[in-house]
C-alpha positions as CSV (number, residue, x, y, z in Angstrom):
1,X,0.0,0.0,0.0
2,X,1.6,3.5,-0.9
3,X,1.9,5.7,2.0
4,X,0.2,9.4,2.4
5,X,3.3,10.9,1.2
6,X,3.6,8.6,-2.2
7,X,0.2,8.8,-3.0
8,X,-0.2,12.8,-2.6
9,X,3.0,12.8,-5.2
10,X,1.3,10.9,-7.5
11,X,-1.8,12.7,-7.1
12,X,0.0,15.4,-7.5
13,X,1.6,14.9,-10.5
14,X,-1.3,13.1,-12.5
15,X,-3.2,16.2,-12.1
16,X,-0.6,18.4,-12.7
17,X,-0.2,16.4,-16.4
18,X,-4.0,16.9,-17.2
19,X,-4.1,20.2,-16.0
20,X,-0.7,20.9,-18.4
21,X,-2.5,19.0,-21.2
22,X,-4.2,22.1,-22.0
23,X,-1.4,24.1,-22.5
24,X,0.4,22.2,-25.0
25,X,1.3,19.2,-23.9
26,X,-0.3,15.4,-24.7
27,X,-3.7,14.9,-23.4
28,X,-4.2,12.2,-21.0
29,X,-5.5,9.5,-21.7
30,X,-8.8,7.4,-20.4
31,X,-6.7,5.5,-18.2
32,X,-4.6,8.6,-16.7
33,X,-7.6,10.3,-15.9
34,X,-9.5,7.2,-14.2
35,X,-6.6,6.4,-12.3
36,X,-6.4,10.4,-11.1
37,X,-9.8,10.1,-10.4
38,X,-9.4,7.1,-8.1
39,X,-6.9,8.9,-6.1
40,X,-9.2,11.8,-5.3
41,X,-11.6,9.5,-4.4
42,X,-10.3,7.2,-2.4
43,X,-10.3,9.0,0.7
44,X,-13.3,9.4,0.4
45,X,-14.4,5.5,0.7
46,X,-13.3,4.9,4.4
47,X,-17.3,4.8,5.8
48,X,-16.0,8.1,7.7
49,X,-19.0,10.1,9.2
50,X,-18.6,13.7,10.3
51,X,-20.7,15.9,12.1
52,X,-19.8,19.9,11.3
53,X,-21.4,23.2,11.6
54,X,-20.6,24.1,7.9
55,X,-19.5,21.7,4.6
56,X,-17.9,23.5,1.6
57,X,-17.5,20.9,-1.4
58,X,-15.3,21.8,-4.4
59,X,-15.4,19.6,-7.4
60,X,-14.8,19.2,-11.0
61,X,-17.9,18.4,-13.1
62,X,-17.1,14.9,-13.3
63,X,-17.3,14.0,-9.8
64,X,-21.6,15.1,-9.8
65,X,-22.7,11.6,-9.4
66,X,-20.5,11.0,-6.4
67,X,-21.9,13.7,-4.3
68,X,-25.2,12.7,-2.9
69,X,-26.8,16.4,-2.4
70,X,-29.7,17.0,-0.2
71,X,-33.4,18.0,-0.7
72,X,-34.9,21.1,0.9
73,X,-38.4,22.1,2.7
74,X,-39.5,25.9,2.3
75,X,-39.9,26.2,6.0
76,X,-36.8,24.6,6.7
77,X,-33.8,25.4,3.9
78,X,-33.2,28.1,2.1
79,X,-31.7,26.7,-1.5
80,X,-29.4,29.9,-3.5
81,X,-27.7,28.9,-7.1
82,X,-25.2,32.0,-8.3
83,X,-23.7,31.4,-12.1
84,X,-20.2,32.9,-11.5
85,X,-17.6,32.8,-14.9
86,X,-16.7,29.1,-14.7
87,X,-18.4,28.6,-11.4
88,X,-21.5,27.4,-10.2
89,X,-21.8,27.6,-6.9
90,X,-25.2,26.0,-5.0
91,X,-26.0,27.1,-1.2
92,X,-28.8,24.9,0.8
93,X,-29.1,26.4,4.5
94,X,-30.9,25.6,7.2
95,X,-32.8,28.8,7.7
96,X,-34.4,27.7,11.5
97,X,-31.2,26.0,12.6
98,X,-33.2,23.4,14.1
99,X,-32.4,19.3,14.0
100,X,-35.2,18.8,11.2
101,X,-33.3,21.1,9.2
102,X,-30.2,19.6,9.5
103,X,-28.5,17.7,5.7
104,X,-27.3,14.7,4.8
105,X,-24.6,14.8,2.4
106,X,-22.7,11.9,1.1
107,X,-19.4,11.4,-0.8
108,X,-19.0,7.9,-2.8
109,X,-18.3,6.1,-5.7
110,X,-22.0,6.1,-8.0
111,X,-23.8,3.3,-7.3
112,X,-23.9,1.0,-10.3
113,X,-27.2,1.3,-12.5
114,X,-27.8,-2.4,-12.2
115,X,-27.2,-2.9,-8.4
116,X,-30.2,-3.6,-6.8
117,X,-29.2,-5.4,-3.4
118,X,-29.8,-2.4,-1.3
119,X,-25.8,-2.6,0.4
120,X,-24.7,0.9,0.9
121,X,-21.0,1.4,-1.2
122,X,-18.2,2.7,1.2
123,X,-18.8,6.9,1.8
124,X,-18.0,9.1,3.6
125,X,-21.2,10.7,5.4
126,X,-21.5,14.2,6.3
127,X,-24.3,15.4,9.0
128,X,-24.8,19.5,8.3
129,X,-26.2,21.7,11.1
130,X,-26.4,25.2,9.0
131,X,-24.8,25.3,5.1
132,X,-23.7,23.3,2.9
133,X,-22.2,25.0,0.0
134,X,-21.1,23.5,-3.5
135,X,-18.7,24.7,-5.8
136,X,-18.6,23.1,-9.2
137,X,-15.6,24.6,-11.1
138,X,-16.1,24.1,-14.7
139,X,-12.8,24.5,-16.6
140,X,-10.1,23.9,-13.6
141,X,-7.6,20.8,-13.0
142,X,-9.3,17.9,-11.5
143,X,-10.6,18.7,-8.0
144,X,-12.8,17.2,-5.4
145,X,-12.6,18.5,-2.4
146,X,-14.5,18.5,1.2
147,X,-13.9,21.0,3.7
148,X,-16.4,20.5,7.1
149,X,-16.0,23.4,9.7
150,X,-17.3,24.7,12.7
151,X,-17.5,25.4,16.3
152,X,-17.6,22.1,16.9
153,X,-16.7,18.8,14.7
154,X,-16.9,15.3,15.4
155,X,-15.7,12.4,13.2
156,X,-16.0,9.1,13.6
157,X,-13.8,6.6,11.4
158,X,-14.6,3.4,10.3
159,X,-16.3,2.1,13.4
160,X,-14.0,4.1,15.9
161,X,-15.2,6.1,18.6
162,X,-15.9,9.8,17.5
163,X,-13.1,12.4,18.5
164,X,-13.8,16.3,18.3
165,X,-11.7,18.2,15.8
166,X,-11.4,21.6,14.8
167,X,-11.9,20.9,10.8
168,X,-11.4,17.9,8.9
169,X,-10.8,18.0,5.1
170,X,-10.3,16.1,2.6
171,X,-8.0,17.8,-0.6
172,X,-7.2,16.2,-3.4
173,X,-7.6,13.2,-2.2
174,X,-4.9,14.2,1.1
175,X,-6.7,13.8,4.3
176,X,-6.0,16.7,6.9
177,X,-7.1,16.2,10.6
């Protein structure tokens, strides 16, 4: 298994390729950018659940289907969507701050078309008191990111017992506790 170290490297330079594909240089292939992908990913797939105040999400437009976004209620959420040059950036917010209002948001791999056994894939599982905010950037390198903040934040790993933290986030595909 390649350590944290390793792995950011390679991240880092797989992304760096694609993003220097536009600029002159070969284009990646299929392979290169479903193995770059993976690594961003991957982090992602530990069955982590975090409890936060605030979640920001940055991504790439082909990460949609592994961001499981929440629904809204008009007494409950407040939902803003702002067009920005290459940027769309979508707000949901719990406008009463109360537990009903609270979101559910989940990072995964998409669940195949033809699954239907009902076994929940490995995620990562985000529990949102006030705003959730995502940022789809349409012409950048490869990014999905997850940033969960607050006064207070709790993870729980894999089973573990929770611990507080002050912000856990996950960056292209580097976790930082």
């Amino acid at each position: 298994m390649m350590n944290a170290t390793r792995r950011t490297a390679v991240v880092a330079m797989v992304v760096l390729g694609m993003g220097l594909s536009g600029c002159g240089g070969a284009p990646a292939t299929s392979e290169q950018r479903r193995m770059a992908e993976r690594q961003l990913v991957l982090p992602f797939l530990q069955n982590t659940e975090v409890a936060c105040a605030e979640l920001e999400v940055d991504i790439t437009p082909n990460f949609h289907l592994h961001i499981g976004v929440p629904g809204t209620h008009p007494r409950l959420h407040r939902f803003d969507k702002e067009d920005k040059q290459a940027l769309v950036e979508k707000t949901w917010r719990n406008i009463l701050g109360s537990r009903p209002g609270w979101f559910t948001v989940t990072i995964s791999e998409p669940k195949d078309e033809t699954d239907v056994s009902g076994t929940p894939t490995p995620r990562t599982t985000y529990t949102v008191t006030h705003q959730f905010t995502l940022r789809t950037h349409e012409r950048a390198a490869m990014t999905l990111s997850a940033r969960a903040t607050g006064p207070v934040v709790i993870v729980r790993e894999a089973g573990g017992k929770p611990r507080d933290a002050q912000e856990f986030a996950i960056v292209n595909g580097v976790v930082k506790k």
